[in-house]
C-alpha positions as CSV (number, residue, x, y, z in Angstrom):
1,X,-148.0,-30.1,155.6
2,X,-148.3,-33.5,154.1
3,X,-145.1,-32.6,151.5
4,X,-143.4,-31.8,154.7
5,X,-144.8,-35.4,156.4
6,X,-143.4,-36.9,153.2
7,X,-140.0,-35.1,153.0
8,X,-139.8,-37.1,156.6
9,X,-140.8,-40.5,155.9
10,X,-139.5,-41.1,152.4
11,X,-136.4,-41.3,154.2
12,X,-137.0,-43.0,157.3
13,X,-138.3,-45.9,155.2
14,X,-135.3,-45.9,152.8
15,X,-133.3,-46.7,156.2
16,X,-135.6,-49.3,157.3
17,X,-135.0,-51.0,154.2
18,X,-131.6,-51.2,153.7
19,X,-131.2,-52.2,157.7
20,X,-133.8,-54.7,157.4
21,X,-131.9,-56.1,154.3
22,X,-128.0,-56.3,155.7
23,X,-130.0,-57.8,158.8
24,X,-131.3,-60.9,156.4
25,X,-127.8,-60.8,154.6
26,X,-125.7,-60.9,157.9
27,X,-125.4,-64.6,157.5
28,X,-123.8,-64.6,153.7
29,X,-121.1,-62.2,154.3
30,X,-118.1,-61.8,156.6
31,X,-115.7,-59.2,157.3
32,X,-112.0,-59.8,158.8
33,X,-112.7,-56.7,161.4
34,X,-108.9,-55.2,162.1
35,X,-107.6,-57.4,160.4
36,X,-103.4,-57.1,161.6
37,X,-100.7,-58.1,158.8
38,X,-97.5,-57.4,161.0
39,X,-94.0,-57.5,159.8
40,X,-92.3,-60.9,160.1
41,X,-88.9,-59.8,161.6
42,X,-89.8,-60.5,165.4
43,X,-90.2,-56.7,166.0
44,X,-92.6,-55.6,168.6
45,X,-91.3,-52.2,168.3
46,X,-94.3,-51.4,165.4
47,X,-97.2,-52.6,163.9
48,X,-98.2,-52.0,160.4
49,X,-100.1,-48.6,160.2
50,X,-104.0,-48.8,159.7
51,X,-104.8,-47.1,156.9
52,X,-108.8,-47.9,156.2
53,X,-109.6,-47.7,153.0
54,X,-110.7,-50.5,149.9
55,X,-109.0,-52.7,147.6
56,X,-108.8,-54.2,144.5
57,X,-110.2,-57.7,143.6
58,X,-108.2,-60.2,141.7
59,X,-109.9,-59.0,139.2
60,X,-109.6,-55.1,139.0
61,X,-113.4,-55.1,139.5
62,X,-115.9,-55.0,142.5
63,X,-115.8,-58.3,144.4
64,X,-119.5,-59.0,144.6
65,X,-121.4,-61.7,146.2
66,X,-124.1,-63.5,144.5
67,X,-125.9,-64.5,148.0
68,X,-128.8,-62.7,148.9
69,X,-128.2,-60.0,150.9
70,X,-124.5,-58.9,149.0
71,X,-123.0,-55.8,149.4
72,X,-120.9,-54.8,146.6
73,X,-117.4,-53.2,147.9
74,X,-116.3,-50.3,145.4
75,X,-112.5,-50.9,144.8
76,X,-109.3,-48.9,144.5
77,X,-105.8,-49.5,144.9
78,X,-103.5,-50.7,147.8
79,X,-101.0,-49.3,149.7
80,X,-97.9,-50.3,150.2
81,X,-95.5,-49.1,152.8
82,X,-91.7,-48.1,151.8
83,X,-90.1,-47.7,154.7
84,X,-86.7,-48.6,154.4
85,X,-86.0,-49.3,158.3
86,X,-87.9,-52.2,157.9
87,X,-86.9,-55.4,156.6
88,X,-90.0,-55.9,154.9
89,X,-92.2,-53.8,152.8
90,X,-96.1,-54.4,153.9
91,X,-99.9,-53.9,152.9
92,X,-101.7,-51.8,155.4
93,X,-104.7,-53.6,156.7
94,X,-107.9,-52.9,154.4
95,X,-111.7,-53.8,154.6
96,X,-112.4,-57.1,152.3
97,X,-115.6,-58.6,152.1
98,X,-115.4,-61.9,151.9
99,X,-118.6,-63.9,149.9
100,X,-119.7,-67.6,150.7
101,X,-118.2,-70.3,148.8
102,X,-119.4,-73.4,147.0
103,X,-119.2,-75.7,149.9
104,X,-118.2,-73.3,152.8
105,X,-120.3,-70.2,153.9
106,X,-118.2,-67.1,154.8
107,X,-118.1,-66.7,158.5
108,X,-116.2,-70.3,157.9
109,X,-113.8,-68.9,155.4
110,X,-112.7,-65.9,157.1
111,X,-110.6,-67.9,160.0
112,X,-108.6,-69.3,157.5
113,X,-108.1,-66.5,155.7
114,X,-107.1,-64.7,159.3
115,X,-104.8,-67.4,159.5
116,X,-103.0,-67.6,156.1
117,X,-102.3,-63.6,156.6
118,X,-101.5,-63.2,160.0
119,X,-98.8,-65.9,161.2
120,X,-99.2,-64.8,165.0
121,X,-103.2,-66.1,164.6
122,X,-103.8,-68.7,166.7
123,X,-107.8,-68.9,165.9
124,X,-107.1,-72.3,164.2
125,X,-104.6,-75.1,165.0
126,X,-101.7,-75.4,162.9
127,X,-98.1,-76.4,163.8
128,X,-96.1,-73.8,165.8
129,X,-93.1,-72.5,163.4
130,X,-90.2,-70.3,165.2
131,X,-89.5,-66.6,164.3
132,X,-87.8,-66.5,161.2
133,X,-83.9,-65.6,160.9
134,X,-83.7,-62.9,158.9
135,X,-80.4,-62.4,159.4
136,X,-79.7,-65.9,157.5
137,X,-82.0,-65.5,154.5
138,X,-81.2,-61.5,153.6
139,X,-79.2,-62.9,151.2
140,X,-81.9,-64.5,149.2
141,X,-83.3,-60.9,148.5
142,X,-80.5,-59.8,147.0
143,X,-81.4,-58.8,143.3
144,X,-78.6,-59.8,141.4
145,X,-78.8,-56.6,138.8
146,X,-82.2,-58.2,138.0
147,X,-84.9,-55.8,136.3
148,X,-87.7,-54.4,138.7
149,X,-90.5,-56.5,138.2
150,X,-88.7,-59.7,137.8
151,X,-90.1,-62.7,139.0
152,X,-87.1,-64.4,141.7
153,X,-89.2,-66.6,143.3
154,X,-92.2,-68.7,141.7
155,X,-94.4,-70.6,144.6
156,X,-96.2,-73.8,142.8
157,X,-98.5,-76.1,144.4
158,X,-100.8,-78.6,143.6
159,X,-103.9,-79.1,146.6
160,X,-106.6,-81.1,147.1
161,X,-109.2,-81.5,149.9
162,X,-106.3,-80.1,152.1
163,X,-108.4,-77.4,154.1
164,X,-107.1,-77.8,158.0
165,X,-103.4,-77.6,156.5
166,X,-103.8,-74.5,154.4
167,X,-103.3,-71.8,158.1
168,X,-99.9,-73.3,158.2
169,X,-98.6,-74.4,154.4
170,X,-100.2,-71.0,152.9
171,X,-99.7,-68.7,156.4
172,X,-95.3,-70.0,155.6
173,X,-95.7,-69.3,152.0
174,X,-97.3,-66.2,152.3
175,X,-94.7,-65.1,155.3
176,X,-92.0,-65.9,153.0
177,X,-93.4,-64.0,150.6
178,X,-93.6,-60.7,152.3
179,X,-89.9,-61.3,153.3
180,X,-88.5,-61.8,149.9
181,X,-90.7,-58.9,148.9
182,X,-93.6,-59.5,147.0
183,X,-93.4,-57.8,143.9
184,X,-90.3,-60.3,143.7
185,X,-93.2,-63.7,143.5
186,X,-95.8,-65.3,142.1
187,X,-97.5,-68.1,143.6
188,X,-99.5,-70.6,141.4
189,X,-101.9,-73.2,142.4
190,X,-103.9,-75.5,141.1
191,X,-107.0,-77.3,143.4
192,X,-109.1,-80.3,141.8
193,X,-111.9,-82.3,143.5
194,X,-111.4,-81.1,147.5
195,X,-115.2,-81.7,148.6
196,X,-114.1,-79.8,151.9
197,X,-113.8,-76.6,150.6
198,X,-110.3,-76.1,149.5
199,X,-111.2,-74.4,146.7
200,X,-113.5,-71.8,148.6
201,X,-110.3,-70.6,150.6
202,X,-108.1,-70.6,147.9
203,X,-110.3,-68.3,145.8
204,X,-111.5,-66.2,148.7
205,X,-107.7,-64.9,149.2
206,X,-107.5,-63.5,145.5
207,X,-107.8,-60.1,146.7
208,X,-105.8,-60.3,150.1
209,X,-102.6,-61.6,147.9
210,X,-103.4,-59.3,145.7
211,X,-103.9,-56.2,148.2
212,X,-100.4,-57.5,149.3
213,X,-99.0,-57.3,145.8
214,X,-98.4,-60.7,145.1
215,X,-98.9,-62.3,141.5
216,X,-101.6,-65.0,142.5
217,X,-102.4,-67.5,140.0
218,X,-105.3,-69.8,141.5
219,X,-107.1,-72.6,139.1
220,X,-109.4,-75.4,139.4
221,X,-109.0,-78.3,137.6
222,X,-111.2,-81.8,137.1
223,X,-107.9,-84.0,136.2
224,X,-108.5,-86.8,138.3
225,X,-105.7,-89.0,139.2
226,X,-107.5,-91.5,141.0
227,X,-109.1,-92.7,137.5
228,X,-107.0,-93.9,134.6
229,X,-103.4,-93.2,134.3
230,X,-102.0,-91.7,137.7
231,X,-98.4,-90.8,136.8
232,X,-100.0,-89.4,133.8
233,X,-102.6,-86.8,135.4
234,X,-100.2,-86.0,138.1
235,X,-97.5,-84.3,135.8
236,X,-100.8,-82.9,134.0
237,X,-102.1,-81.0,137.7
238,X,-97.8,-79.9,138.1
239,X,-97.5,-78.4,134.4
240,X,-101.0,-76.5,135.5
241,X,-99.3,-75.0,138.1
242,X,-96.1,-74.1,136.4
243,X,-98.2,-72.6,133.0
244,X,-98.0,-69.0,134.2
245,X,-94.0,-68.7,134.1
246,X,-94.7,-69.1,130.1
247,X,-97.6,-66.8,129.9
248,X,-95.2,-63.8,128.1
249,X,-98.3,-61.3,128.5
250,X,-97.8,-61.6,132.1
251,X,-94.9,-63.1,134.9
252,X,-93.5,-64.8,131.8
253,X,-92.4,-61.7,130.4
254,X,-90.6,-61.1,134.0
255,X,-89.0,-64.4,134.9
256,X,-85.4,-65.5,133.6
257,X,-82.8,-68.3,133.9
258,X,-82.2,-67.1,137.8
259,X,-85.8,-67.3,138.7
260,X,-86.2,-70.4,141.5
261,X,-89.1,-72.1,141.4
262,X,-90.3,-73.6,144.8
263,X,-92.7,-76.8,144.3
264,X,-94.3,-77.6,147.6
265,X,-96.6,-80.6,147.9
266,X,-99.4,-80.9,150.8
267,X,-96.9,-80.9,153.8
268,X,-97.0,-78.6,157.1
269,X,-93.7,-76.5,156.6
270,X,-92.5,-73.5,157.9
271,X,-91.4,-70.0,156.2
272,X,-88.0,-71.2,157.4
273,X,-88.3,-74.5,155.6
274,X,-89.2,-73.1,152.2
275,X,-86.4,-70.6,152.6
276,X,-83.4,-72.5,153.5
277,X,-84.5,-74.8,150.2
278,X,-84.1,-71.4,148.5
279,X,-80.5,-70.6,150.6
280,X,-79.3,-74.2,150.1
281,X,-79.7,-73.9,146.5
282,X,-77.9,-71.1,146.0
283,X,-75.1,-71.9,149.0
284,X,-74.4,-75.2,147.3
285,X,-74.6,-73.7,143.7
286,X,-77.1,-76.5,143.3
287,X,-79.7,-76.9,140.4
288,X,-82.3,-78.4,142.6
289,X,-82.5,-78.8,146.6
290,X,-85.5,-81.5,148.2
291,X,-86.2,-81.7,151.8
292,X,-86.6,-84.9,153.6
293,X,-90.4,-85.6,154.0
294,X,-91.6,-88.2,157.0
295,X,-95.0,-90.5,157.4
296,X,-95.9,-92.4,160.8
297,X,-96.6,-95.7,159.7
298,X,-96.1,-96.6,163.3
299,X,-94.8,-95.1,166.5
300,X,-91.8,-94.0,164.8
301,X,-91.1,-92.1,161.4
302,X,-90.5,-93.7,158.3
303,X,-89.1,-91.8,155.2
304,X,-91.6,-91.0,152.4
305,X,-90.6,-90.7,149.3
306,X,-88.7,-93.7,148.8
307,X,-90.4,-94.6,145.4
308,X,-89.1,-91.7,143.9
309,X,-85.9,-90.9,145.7
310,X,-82.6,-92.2,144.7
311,X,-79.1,-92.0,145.5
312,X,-76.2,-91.4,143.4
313,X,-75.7,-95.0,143.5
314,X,-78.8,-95.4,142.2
315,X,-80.4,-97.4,145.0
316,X,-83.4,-96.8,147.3
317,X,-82.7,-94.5,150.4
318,X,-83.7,-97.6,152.1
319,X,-83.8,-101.5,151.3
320,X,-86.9,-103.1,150.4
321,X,-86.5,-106.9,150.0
322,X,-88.6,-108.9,146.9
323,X,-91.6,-109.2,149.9
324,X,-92.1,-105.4,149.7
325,X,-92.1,-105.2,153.6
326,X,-90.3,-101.6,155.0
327,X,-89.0,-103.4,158.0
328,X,-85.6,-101.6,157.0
329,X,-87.1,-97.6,156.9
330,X,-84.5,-97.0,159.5
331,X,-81.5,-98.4,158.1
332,X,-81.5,-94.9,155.2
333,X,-78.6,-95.3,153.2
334,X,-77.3,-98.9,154.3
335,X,-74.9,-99.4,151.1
336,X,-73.8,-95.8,150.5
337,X,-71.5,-95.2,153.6
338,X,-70.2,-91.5,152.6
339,X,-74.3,-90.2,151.5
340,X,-75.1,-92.2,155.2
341,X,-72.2,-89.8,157.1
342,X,-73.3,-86.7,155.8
343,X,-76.9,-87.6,156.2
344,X,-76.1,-88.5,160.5
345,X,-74.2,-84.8,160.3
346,X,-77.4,-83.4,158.5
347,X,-74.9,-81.8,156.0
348,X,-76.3,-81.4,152.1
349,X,-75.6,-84.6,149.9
350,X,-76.0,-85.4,146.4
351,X,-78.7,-87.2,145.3
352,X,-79.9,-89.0,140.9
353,X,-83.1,-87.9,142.5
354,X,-85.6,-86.8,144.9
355,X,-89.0,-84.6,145.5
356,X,-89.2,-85.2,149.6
357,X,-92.8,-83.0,150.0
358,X,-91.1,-79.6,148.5
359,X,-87.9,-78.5,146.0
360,X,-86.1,-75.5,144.8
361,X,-84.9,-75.8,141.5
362,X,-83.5,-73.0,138.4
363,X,-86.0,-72.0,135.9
364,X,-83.3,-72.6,133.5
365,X,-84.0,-76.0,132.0
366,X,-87.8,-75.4,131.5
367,X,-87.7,-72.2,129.5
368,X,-85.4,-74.1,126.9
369,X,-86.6,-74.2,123.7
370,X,-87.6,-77.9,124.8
371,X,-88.6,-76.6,127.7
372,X,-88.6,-79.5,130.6
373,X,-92.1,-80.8,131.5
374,X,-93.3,-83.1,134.0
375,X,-94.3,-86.2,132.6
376,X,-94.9,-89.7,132.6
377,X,-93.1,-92.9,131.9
378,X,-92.3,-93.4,127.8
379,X,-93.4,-96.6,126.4
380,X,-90.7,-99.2,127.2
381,X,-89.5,-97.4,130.1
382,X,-88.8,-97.6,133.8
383,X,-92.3,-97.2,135.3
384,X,-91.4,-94.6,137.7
385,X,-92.9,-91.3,139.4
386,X,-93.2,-87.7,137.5
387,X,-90.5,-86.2,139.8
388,X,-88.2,-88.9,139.2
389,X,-88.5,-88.4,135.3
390,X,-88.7,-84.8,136.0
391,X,-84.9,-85.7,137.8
392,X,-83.6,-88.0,135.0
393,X,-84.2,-84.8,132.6
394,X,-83.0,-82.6,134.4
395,X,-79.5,-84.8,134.1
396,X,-80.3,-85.3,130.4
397,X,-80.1,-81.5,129.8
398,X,-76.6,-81.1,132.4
399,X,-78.5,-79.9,135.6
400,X,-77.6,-82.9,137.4
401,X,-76.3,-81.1,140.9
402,X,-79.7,-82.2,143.0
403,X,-78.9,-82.9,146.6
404,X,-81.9,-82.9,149.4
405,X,-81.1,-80.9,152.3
406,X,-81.7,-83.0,155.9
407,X,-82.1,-80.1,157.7
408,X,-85.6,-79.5,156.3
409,X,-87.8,-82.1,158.1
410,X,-91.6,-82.3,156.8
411,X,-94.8,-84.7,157.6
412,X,-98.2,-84.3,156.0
413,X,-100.0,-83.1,158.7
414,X,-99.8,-80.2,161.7
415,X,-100.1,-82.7,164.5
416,X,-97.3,-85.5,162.8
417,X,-95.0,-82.4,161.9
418,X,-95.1,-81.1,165.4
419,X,-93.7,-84.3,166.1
420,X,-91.2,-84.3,163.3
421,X,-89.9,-81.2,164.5
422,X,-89.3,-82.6,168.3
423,X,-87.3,-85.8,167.0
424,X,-85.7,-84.3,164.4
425,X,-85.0,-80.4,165.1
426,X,-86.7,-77.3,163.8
427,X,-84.6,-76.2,160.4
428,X,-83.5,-73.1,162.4
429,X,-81.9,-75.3,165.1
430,X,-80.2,-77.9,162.9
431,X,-78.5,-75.2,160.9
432,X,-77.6,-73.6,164.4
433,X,-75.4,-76.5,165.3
434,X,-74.0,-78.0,162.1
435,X,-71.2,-78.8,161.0
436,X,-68.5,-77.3,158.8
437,X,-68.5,-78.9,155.2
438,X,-71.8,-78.0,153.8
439,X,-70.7,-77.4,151.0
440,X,-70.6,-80.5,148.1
441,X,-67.9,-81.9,145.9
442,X,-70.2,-82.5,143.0
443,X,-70.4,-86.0,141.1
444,X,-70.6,-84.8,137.4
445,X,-71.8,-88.4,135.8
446,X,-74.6,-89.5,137.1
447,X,-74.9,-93.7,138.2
448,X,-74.6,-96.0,134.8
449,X,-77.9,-97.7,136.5
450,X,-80.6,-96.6,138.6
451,X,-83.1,-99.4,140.6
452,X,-86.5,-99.4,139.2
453,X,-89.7,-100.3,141.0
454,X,-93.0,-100.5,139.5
455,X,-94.4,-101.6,142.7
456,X,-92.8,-102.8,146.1
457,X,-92.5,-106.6,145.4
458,X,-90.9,-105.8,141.6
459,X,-87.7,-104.3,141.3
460,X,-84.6,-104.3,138.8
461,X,-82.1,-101.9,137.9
462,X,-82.5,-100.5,134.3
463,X,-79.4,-97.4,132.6
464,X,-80.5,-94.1,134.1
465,X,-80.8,-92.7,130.5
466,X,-83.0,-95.5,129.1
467,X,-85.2,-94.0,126.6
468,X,-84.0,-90.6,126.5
469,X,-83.0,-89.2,123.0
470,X,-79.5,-90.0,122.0
């Protein structure tokens, strides 16, 4: 009788237990319940197919909390659909547990992470981006007699303390992603000192990209370039995230000459945007395509990147007298009257140099045996930004076809892109209505000078090739 009273409560009390102790851990731990990954061609006629089963960490291993209360999640795995009558091929949902962070707990992660996956989530505000054109861009996922594997399209980023942007800058790199097809890109980025929890979101979606079979490189880094040299630690943080494409034990043993990197700063852009940098560039047999990146000083928008940007007369997209004052933002291209047309058409121009919030440019020149590198000025030369020395090389080494492409319009935040996109047209609706003659008769020589400006109130024109190696 009392084996049989035993029998009975040996396991009633094992319940107990483990109830009482996912009850304690509820508050560690979050789950992205039917989580819906849909295809990205505007189709309503299907969903992807819920298949439940588990995944794969980054790692190949168990993705384990260390809160109290963890539940270890055994892995295996994903599927991926192959069905060729649509567009794009797609992970099934799966079951992910998602851990706290460093900063943020996990029932604060998991929106985001909602939100980066799904681009039809509307859980958190982000900037509304149209349906992409898939009938434009099918071109770009042409192989080109490539070998399977190969890496076509490297994402890299550099983010800090960026959290409300990352739904809509990750949620369009990710949608572009599946579109190309992701066993076609990597994406690389590199987070340092975000106290709002950046870095908890971008290392809580290891196994999602992964379940999706992207190549996901993700790295924190303490470079600061608020303290010491600036231009210095900045092309420091961009060679981070460009370090996997020469890792030959992994995507460096899969990328090539025709692989296109995409370098996208902190903006709010949509899958479209990233894309038609990617078309443009290979429409305009260009070696590197920018956008045009905005900033509301005021009530109206003022160009960003005019420290950096320069035109193939080697002047400032827009004047800044010796008093440093930007009272002439919206005079862009006031001496160069044939760069000022095709800007007012929105057609492609040429360009010594440019960076705009996010490029497209050839893998070519940096797997050189002298491999191109960001980096900073050389002693006795133009103080200048890393992307415009990153520009001047790239006409050292004969990839000097850079133009910026106006019909990519970007701002720094959802709510000031959102406006952006009113004045200045979605990317889909400038390319819509353009104009005939996109194409660019290329200047082979680039300007004997180029202005320099170490700061706003000092500038001088100096030869575009000073310092380079004769």
């Amino acid at each position: 009788m009392h084996r049989k009273l035993l029998f009975l409560l040996v396991p009633t009390v094992c319940i107990l237990l483990v109830a009482t102790s996912l009850y304690l851990g509820r508050e560690h731990l979050t789950r992205l319940p039917n989580l819906h990954i849909p295809f990205f061609d505007g189709s309503t006629s299907g969903d992807a197919e819920v298949i439940p089963e588990t995944v794969a960490s980054a790692s190949g291993s168990a993705f384990t909390s260390s809160a109290a209360g963890s539940v270890e999640t055994t892995v295996a795995e994903p599927t991926r659909s192959h069905d060729s009558s649509h567009p794009l091929a797609t992970a099934h949902p799966q079951s992910i547990t998602i851990a706290n962070g460093t900063i943020l707990p996990a029932k604060r992660i998991q929106p985001y992470i909602s939100a980066i996956l799904d681009p039809s989530s509307t859980e958190l505000p982000r900037l509304e981006c149209p349906a992409l054109n898939t009938t434009r861009y099918d071109v770009l996922k042409e192989t080109r007699d490539a070998p399977s594997g190969h890496i076509d399209y490297y994402f890299a980023l550099d983010l800090r303390n960026c959290l409300s942007l990352l739904p809509r800058l990750l949620g369009s790199i990710v949608e572009a992603i599946q579109f190309l097809g992701p066993e076609r890109c990597a994406l690389s980025i590199i987070e340092g000192n975000s106290p709002d929890g950046t870095a908890d979101v971008l290392e809580a979606q290891r196994p999602f990209l992964k379940q999706l079979g992207i190549s996901y490189f993700f790295k924190s880094s303490d470079i600061n370039p608020a303290k010491g040299d600036r231009i210095k630690k900045l092309a420091q943080l961009r060679n981070l995230a460009l370090e996997p494409l020469f890792d030959t034990n992994d995507v460096g043993s899969r990328v090539s000459e025709s692989t296109t990197v995409l370098f996208v700063n902190d903006v709010a852009a949509c899958a479209e945007d990233l894309l038609e940098l990617a078309l443009s560039r290979r429409t305009l047999g260009a070696d590197m395509t920018c956008a045009m990146d905005w900033t509301y000083v005021g009530r109206d928008p003022t160009f960003y990147d005019v420290w950096v940007a320069r035109g193939m007369n080697g002047d400032s997209f827009f004047e800044i007298p010796p008093d440093g004052n930007w009272n002439s933002a919206w005079n862009l291209f006031w001496n160069a009257p044939e760069t000022k047309a095709r800007f007012d058409a929105r057609l492609p121009f040429q360009v010594f140099s440019c960076w705009n919030g996010a490029v497209a440019f050839g893998a070519a020149p940096l797997l050189l045996d002298d491999g191109l590198r960001f980096r900073h000025a050389r002693k006795g030369e133009c103080a200048q930004g890393e992307p415009q020395t990153f520009c001047k090389d790239l006409w050292s080494r004969g990839y000097g076809k850079i133009a910026v492409v106006p019909a990519v319009n970007l701002e720094y935040s959802d709510e000031k892109a959102e406006k952006i996109k009113h004045l200045k047209g979605y990317t889909s609706d400038v390319v819509r209505h353009q104009a005939e003659g996109a194409l660019i008769d290329w200047i082979a020589e680039p300007p004997e000078k180029v202005k320099c400006m170490p700061s706003w109130n000092n500038q001088f024109w100096r030869p575009w090739n000073e310092s380079l190696p004769v």
